[in-house]
N, CA and C atoms as an extended XYZ file, in Angstrom:
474
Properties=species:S:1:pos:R:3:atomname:S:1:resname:S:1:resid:I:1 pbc="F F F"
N        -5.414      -17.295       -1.412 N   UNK     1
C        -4.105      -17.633       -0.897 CA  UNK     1
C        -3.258      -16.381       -0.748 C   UNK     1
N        -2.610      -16.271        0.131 N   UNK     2
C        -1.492      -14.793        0.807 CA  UNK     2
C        -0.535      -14.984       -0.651 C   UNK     2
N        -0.597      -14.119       -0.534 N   UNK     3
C         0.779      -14.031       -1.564 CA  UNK     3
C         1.882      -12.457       -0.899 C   UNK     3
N         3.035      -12.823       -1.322 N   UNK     4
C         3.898      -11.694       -0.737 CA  UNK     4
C         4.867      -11.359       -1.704 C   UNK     4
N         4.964      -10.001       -1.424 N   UNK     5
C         6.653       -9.122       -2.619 CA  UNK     5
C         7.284       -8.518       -2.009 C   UNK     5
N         8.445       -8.033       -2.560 N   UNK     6
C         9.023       -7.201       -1.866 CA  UNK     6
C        10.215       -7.493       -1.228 C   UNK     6
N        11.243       -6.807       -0.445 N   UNK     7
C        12.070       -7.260        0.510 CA  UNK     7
C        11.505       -8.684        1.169 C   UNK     7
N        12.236       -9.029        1.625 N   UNK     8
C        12.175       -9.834        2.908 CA  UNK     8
C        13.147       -9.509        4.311 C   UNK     8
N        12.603       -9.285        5.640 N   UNK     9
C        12.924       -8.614        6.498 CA  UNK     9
C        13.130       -9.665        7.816 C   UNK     9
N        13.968       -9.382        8.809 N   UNK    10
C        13.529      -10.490        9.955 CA  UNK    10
C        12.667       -9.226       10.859 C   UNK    10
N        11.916      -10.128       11.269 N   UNK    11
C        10.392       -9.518       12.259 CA  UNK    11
C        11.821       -9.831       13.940 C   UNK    11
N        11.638       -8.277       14.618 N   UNK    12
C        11.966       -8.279       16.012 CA  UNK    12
C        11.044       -8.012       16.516 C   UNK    12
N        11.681       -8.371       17.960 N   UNK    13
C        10.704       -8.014       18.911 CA  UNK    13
C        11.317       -6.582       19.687 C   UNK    13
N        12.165       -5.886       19.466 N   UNK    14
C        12.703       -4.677       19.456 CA  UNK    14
C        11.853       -3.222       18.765 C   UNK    14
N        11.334       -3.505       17.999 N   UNK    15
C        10.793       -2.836       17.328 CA  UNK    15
C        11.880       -1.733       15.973 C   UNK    15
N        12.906       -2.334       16.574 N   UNK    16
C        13.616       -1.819       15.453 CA  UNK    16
C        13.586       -1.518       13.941 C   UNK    16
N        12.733       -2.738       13.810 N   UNK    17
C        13.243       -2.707       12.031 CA  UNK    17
C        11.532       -2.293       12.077 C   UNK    17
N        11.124       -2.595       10.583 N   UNK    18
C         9.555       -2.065       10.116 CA  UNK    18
C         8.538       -2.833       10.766 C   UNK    18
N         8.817       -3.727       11.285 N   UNK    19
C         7.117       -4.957       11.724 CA  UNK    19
C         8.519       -5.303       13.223 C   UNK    19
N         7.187       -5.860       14.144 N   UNK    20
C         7.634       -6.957       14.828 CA  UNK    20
C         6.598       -7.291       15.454 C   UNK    20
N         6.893       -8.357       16.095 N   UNK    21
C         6.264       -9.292       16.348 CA  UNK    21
C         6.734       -9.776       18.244 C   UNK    21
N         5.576       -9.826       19.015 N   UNK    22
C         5.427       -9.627       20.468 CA  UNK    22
C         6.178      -11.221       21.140 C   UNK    22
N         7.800      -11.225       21.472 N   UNK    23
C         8.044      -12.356       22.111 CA  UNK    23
C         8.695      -13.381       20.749 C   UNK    23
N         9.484      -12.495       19.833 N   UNK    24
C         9.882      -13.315       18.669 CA  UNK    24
C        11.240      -12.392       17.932 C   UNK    24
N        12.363      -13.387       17.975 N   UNK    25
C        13.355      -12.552       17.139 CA  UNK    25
C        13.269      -13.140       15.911 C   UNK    25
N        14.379      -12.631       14.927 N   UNK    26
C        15.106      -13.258       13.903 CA  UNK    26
C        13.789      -13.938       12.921 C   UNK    26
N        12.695      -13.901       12.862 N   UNK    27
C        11.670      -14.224       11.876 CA  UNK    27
C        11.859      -13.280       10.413 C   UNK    27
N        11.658      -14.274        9.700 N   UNK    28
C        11.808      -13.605        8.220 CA  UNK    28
C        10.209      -13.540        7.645 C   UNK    28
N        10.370      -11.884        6.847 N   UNK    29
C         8.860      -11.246        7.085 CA  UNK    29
C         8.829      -10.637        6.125 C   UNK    29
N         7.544      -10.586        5.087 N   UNK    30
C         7.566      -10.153        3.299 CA  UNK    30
C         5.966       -9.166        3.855 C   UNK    30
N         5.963       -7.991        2.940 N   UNK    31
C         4.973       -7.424        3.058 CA  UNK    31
C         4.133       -8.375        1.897 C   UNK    31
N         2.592       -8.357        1.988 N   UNK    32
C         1.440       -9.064        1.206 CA  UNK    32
C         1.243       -8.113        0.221 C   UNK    32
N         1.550       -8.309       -1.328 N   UNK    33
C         1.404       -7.809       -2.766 CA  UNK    33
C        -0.189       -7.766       -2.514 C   UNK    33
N        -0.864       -8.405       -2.226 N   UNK    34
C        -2.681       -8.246       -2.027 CA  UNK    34
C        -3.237       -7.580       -1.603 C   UNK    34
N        -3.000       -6.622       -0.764 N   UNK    35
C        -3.480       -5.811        0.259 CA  UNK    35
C        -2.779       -4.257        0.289 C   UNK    35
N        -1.313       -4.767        0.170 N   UNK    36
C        -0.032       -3.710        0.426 CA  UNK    36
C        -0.535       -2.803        1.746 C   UNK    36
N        -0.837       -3.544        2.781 N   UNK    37
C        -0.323       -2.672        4.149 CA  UNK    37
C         0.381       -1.661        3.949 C   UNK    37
N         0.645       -0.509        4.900 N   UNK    38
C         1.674        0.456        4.855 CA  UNK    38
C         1.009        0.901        6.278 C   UNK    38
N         2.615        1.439        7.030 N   UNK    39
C         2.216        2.017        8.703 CA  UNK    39
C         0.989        2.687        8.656 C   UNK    39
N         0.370        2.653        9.722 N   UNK    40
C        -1.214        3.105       10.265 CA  UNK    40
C        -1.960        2.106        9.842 C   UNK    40
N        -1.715        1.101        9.224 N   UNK    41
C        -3.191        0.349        8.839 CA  UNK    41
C        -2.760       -0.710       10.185 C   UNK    41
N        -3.848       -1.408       10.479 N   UNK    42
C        -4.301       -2.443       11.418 CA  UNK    42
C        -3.460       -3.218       10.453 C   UNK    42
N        -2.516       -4.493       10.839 N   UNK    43
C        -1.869       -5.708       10.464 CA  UNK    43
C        -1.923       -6.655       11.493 C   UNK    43
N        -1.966       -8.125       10.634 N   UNK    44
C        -1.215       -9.004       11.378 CA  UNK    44
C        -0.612      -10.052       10.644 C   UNK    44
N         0.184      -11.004       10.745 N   UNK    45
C         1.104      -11.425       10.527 CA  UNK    45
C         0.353      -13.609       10.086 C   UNK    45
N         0.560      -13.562        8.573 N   UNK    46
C         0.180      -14.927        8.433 CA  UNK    46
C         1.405      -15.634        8.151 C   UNK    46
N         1.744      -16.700        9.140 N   UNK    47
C         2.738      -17.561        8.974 CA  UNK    47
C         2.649      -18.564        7.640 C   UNK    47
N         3.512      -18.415        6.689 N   UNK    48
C         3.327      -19.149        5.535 CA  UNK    48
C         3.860      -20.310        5.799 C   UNK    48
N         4.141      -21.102        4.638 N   UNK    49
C         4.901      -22.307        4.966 CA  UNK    49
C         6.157      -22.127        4.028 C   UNK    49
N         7.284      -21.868        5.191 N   UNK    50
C         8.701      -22.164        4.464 CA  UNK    50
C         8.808      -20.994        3.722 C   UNK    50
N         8.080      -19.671        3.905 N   UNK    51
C         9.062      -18.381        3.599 CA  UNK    51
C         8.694      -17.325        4.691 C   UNK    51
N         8.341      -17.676        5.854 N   UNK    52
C         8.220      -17.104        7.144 CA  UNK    52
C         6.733      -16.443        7.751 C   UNK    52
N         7.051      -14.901        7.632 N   UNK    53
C         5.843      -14.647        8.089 CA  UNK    53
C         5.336      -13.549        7.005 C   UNK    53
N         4.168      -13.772        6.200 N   UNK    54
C         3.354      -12.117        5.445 CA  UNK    54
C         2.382      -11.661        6.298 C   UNK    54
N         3.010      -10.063        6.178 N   UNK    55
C         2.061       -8.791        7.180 CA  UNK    55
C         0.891       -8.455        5.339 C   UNK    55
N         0.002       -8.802        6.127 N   UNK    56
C        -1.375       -8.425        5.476 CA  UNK    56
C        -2.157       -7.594        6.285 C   UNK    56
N        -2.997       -6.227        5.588 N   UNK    57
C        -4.116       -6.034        6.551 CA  UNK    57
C        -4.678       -6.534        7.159 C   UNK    57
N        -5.339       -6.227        8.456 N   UNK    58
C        -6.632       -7.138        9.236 CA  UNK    58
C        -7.360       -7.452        8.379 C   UNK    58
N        -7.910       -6.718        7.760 N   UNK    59
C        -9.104       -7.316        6.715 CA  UNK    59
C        -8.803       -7.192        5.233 C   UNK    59
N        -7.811       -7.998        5.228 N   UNK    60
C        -7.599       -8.282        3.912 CA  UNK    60
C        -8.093      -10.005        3.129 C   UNK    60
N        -8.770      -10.056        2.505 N   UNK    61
C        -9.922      -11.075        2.111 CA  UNK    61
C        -8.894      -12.229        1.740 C   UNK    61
N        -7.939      -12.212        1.598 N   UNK    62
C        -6.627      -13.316        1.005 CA  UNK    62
C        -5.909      -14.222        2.679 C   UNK    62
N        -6.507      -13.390        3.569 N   UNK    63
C        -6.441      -14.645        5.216 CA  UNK    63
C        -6.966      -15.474        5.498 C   UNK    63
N        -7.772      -15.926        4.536 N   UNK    64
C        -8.486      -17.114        4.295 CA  UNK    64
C        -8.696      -18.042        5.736 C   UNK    64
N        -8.820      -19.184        5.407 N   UNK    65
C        -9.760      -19.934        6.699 CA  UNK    65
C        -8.988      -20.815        7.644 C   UNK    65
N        -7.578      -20.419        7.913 N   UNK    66
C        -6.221      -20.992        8.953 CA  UNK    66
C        -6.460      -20.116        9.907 C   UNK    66
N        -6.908      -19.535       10.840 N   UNK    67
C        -6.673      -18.814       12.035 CA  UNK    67
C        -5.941      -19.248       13.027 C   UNK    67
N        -5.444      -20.452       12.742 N   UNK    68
C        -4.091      -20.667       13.676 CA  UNK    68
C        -2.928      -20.149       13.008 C   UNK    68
N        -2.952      -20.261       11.835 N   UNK    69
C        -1.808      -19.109       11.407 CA  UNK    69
C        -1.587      -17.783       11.144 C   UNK    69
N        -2.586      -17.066       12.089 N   UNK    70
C        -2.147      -16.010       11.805 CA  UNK    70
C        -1.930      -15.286       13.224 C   UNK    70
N        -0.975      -14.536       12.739 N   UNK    71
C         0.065      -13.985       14.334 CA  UNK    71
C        -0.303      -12.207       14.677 C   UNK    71
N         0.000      -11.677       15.682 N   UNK    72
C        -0.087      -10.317       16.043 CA  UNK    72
C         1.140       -9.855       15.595 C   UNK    72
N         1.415       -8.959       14.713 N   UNK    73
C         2.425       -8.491       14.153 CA  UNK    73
C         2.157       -6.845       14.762 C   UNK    73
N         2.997       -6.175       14.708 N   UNK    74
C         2.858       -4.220       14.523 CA  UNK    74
C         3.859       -3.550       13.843 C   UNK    74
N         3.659       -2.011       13.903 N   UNK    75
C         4.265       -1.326       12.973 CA  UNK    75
C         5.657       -0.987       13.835 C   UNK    75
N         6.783       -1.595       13.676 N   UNK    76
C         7.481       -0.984       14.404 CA  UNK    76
C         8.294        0.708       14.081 C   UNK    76
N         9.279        0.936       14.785 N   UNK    77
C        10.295        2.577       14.316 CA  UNK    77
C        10.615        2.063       13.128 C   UNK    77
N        10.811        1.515       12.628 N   UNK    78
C        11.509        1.761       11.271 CA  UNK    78
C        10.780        1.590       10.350 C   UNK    78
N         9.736        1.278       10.387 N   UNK    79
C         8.575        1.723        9.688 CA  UNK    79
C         8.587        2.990        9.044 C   UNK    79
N         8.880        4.121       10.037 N   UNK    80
C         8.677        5.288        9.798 CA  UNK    80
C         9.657        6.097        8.403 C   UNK    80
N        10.819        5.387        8.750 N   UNK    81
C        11.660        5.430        7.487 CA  UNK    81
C        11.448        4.829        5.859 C   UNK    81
N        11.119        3.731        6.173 N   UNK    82
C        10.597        2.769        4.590 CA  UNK    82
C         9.090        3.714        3.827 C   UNK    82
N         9.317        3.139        2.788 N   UNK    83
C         8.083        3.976        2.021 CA  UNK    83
C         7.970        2.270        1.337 C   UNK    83
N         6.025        2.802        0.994 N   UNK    84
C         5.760        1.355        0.932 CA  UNK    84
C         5.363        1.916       -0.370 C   UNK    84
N         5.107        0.631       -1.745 N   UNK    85
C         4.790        0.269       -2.991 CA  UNK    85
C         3.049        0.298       -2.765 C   UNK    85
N         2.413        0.923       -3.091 N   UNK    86
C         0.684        1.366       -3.287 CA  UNK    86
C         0.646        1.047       -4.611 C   UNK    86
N        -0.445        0.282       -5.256 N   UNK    87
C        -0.888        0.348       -6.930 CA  UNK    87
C        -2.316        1.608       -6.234 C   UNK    87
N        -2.186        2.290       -6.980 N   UNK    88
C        -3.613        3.549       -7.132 CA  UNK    88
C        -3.740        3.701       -8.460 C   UNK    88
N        -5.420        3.282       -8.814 N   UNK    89
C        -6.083        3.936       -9.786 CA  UNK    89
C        -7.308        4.834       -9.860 C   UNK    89
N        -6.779        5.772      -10.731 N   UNK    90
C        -7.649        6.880      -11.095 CA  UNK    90
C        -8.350        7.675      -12.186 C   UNK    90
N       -10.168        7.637      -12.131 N   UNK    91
C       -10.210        7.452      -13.509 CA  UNK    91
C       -10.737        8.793      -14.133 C   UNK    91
N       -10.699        9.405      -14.783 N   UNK    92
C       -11.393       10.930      -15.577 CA  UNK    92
C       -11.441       10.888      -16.794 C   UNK    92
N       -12.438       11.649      -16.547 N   UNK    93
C       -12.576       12.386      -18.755 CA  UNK    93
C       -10.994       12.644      -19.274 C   UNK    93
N       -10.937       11.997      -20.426 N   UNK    94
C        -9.978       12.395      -21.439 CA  UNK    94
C        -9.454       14.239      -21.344 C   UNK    94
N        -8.394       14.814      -21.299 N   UNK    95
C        -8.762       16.048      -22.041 CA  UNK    95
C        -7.014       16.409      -22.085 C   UNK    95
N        -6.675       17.046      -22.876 N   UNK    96
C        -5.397       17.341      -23.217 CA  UNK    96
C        -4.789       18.245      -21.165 C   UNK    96
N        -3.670       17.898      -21.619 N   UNK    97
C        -2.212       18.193      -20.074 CA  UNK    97
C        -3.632       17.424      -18.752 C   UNK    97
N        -4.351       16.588      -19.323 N   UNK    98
C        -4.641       15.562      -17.929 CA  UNK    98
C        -3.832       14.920      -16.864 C   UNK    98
N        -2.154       14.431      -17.461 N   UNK    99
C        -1.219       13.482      -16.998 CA  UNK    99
C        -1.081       14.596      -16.418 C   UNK    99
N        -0.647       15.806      -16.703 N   UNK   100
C         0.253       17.430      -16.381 CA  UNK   100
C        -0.572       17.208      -14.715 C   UNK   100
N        -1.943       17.486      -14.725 N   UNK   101
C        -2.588       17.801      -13.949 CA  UNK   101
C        -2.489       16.844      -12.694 C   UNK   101
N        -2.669       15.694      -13.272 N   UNK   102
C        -2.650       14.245      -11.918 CA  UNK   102
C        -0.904       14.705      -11.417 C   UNK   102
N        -0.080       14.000      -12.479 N   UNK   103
C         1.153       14.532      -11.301 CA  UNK   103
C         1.279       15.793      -10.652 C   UNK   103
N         0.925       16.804      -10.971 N   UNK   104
C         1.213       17.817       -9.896 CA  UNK   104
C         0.453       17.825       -9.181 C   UNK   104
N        -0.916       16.925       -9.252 N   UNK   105
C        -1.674       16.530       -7.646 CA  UNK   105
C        -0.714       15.628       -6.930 C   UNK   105
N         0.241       14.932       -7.426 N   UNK   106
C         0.722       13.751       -6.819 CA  UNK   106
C         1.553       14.167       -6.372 C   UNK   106
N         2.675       15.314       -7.106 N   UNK   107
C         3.692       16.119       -6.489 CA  UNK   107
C         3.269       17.204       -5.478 C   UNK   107
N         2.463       17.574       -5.418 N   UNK   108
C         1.889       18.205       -4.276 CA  UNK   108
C         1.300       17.442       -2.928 C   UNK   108
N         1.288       16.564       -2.686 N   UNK   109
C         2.016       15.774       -2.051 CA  UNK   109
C         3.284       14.967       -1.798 C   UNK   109
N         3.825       15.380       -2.533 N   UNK   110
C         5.314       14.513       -1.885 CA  UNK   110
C         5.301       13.658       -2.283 C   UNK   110
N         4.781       12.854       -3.166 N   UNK   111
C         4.690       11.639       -3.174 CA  UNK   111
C         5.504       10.870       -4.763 C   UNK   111
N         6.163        9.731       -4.898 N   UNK   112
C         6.960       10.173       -5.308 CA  UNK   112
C         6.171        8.511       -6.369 C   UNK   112
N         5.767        9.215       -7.574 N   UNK   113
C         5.629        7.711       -8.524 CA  UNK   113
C         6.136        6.721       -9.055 C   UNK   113
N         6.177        5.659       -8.713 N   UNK   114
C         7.263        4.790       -9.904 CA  UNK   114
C         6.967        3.674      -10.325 C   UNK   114
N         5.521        4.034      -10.975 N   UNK   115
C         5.213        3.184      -12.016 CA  UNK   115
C         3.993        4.657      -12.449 C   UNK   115
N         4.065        4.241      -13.911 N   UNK   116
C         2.561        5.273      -14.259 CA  UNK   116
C         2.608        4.332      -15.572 C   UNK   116
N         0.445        4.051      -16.001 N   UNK   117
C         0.076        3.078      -16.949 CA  UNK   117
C        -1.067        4.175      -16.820 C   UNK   117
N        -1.189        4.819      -18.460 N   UNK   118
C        -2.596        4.787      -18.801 CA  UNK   118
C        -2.870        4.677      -19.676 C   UNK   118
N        -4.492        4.373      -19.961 N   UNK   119
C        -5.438        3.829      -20.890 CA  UNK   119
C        -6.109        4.691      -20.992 C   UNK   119
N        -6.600        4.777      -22.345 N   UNK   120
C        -7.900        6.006      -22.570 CA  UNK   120
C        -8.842        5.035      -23.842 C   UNK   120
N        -9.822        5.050      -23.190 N   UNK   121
C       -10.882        4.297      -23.737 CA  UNK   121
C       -12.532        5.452      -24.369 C   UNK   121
N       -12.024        5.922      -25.567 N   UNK   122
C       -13.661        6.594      -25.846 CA  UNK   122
C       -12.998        8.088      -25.207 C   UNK   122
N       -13.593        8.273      -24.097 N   UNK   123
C       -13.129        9.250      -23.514 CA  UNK   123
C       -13.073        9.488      -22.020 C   UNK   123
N       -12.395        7.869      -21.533 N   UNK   124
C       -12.187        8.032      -20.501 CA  UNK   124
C       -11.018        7.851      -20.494 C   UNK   124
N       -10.284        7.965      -19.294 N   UNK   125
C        -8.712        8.002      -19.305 CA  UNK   125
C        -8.312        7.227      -17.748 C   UNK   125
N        -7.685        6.153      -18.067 N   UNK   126
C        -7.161        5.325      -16.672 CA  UNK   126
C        -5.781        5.270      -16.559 C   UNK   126
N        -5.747        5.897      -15.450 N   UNK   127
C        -4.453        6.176      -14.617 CA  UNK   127
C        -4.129        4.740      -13.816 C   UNK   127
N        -3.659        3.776      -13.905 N   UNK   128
C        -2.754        2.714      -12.841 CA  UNK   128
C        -1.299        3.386      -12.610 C   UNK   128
N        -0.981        3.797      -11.529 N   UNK   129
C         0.095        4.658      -10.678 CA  UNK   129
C         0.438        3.371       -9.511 C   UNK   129
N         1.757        3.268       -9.036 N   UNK   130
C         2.466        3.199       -8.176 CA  UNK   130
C         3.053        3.740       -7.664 C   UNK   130
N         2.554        3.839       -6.151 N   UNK   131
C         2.874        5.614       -5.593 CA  UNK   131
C         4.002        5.169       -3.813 C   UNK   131
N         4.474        5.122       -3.980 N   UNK   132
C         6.008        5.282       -2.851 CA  UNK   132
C         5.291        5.780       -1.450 C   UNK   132
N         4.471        5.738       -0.704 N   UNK   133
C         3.851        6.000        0.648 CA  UNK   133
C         4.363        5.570        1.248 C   UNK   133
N         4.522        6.916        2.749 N   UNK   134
C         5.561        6.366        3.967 CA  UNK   134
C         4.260        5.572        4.975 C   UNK   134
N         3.144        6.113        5.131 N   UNK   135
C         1.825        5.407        5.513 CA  UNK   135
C         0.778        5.708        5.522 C   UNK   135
N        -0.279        5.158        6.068 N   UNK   136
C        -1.676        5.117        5.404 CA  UNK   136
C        -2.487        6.428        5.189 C   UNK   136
N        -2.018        7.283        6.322 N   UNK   137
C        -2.328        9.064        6.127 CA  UNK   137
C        -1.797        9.952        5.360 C   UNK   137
N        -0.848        9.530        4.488 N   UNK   138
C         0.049       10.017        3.239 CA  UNK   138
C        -1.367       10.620        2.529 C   UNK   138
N        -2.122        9.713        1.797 N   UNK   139
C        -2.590       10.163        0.763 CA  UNK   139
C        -4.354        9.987        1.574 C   UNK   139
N        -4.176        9.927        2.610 N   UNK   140
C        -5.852        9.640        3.212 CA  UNK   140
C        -7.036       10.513        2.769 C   UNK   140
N        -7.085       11.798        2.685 N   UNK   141
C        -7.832       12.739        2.187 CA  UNK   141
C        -8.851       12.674        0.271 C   UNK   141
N        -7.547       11.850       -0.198 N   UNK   142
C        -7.645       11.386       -1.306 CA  UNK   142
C        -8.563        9.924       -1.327 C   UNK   142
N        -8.305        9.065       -0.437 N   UNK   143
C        -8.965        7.918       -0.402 CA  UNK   143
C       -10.245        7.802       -0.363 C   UNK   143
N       -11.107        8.661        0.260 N   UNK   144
C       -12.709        8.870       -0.013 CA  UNK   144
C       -12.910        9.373       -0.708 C   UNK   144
N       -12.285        8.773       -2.164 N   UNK   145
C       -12.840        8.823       -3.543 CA  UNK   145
C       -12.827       10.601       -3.970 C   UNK   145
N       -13.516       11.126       -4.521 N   UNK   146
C       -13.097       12.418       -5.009 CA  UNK   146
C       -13.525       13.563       -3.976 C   UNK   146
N       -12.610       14.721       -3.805 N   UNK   147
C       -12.488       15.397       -3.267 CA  UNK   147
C       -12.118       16.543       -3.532 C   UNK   147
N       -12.002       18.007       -2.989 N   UNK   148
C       -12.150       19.308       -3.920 CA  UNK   148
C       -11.243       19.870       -4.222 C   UNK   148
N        -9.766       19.142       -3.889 N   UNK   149
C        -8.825       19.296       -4.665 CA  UNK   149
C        -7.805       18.285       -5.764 C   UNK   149
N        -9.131       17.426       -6.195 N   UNK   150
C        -9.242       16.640       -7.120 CA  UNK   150
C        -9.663       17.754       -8.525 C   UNK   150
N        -9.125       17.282       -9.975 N   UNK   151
C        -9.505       18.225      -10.633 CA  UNK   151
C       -11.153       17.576      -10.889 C   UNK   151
N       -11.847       18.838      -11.825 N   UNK   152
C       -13.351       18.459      -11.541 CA  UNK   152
C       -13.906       17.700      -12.514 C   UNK   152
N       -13.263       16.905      -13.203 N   UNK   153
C       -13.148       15.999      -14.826 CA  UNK   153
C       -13.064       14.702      -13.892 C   UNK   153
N       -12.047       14.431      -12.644 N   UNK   154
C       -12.098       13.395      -11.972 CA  UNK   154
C       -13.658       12.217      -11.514 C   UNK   154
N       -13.515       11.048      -12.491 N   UNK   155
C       -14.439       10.455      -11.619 CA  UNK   155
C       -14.475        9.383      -10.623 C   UNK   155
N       -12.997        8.830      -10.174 N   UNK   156
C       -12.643        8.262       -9.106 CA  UNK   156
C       -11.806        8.244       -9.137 C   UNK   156
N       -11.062        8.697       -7.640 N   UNK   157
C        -9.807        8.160       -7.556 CA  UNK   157
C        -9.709        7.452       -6.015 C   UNK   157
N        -8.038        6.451       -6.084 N   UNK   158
C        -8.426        5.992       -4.907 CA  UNK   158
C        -9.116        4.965       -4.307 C   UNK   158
């Protein structure tokens, strides 16, 4: 089942605000907590019942088996302004100034956290981060899992 957080927005057909929707004003529109879309990803738009419309990825597994409800939504201009709510986890060996190390990967991007949860189990260490992305190429380099300016203790992130 879709589930949605966040603001709630009306979907134009202006492209003004963050989403709209082709041949539709004044629709009220929640980004999907399941998926968390953010500009550049493929979306479209599942009409709920009685709280409007949730923008979910194309292939987000929670669009379940209504294909009459689900609508062509896009990223509109104001997209470009909003920064979207990402949960990212990331997991490595334990080792003392580890946290030191992940945020100034995170601050070296721009990117701005506001949530941080970790767990260290034995001697692994789990990072759950909520990371503020304006869209999907923000942190893309990072998303195919580890990479060489990942530190080298990293065993997934992303």
């Amino acid at each position: 089942r879709a589930r949605a957080d966040g603001p709630s927005h009306l979907l134009e057909s202006t492209m003004a605000t963050g989403v709209a929707v082709r041949g539709s004003t004044g629709l009220l529109y929640s980004i999907a907590k399941c998926c968390h879309p953010v500009p550049g990803d493929k979306v479209v738009g599942f009409i709920t019942r009685g709280r409007g419309v949730t923008v979910h990825r194309a292939d987000c597994p929670n669009l379940g088996q209504e294909p009459d409800r689900i609508i062509e939504v896009s990223w509109g201009k104001g997209s470009q302004e909003q920064r979207f709510s990402v949960p990212v986890e990331i997991t490595a060996y334990d080792r003392p100034a580890l946290m030191k190390d992940v945020s100034t990967v995170v601050a070296e991007e721009r990117v701005n956290m506001s949530e941080v949860n970790v767990n260290v189990r034995n001697t692994i260490a789990t990072f759950s981060l909520t990371l503020e992305l304006l869209d999907s190429q923000h942190l893309s380099r990072r998303r195919s899992g580890r990479d060489r300016s990942a530190p080298p203790e990293c065993l997934e992130s992303l």
